[in-house]
C-alpha positions, 0 to 999 in steps of 0.5 A: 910129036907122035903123041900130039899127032895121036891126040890130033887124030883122036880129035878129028874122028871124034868131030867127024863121028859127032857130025855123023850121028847128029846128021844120023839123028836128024835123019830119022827125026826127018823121016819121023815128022814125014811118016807120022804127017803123011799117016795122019793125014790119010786117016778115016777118022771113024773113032774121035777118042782113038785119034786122041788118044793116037795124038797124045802119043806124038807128045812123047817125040814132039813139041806141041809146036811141032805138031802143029808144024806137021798138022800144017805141012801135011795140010791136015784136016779140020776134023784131025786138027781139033784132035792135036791134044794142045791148041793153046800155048805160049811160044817159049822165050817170047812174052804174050805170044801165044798159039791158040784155037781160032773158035777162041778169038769168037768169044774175045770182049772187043777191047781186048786188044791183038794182032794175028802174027800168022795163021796155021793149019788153014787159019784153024789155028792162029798165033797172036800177041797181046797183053798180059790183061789179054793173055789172060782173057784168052786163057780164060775162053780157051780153058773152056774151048780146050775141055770141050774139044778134048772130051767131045766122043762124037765122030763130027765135026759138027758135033763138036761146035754143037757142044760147045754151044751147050757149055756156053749156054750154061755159062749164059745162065749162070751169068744171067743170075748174077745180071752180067748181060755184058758176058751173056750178049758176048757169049751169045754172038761168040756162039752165034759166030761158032754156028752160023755157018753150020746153018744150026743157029736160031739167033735167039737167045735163051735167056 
């Protein structure tokens, strides 16, 4: 009898110890997602590949979804949200969801069908579903978008669609010489759309 009364103590200060560090640990996660937000938040961006690279780090104790979960919360700007190292993914365990850039969505061939699930940091970001043939084009603009907003050194905002304009100009070109007028006239409103509100579009195409 003692000994099942030992056994049984034992076992309710192992629950009681497990339940605290668990409580200790979310805790500190808690105060970590706090801190890190509110730090973010309040940064004078003078140096965009110093706040790259301070981002990067974030991945080592969140999720990429996590991020973008603090981005939201502490309403971070436009600028400091196109530094999040990963503005495209799929959501884990749920088929063609994925988490995208919103630029993305400007360069998409009207037939490709998807719905908008919700909207993050703003509408900076944006969570679709869609098809497979779908998940793909989006990964295949994306690519081109995520290369450009990950190796953009210019401190603006600005800059950074000035860029991606010059990438899709290029893509214009190739495309042209192998006659796809298709991709070239897509390319070309998706860069329209992307300049537009700067007032830095000319609406004439270069080729």
């Amino acid at each position: 009898m003692d000994f099942l009364f030992f056994i049984s103590v034992i076992a309710v200060i192992s629950i009681i110890a497990f339940i605290f560090f668990r409580i200790r640990s979310l805790s500190k996660r808690l105060n970590l997602i706090k801190e890190t937000g509110i730090h973010f938040k309040q940064c004078t961006i003078t140096d965009r590949l110093v706040m790259l690279k301070q981002l990067d780090e974030l991945r080592k104790n969140f999720s990429d979804w996590t991020i973008l979960v603090i981005a939201d919360r502490y309403k971070w700007s436009p600028f400091l949200v196109t530094c999040i190292p990963k503005l495209f993914f799929k959501i884990s365990g749920l088929d063609n969801e994925i988490v995208i850039w919103k630029e993305v969505l400007k360069f998409i061939p009207t037939e490709i069908i998807y719905k908008i699930k919700s909207n993050i940091c703003g509408g900076e970001v944006v969570k679709i579903s869609t098809s497979n043939d779908g998940a793909k084009k989006f990964e295949e603009i994306a690519t081109i978008l995520e290369f450009d907003r990950l190796n953009t050194p210019y401190p603006s905002y600005n800059s950074l669609f000035g860029v991606i304009n010059q990438t899709m100009l290029y893509k214009e070109h190739e495309l042209s010489l192998y006659g796809n007028l298709k991709k070239v006239l897509l390319l070309q409103k998706g860069r329209e759309e992307i300049l537009k509100p700067l007032g830095i579009f000319n609406g004439i195409s270069n080729y």
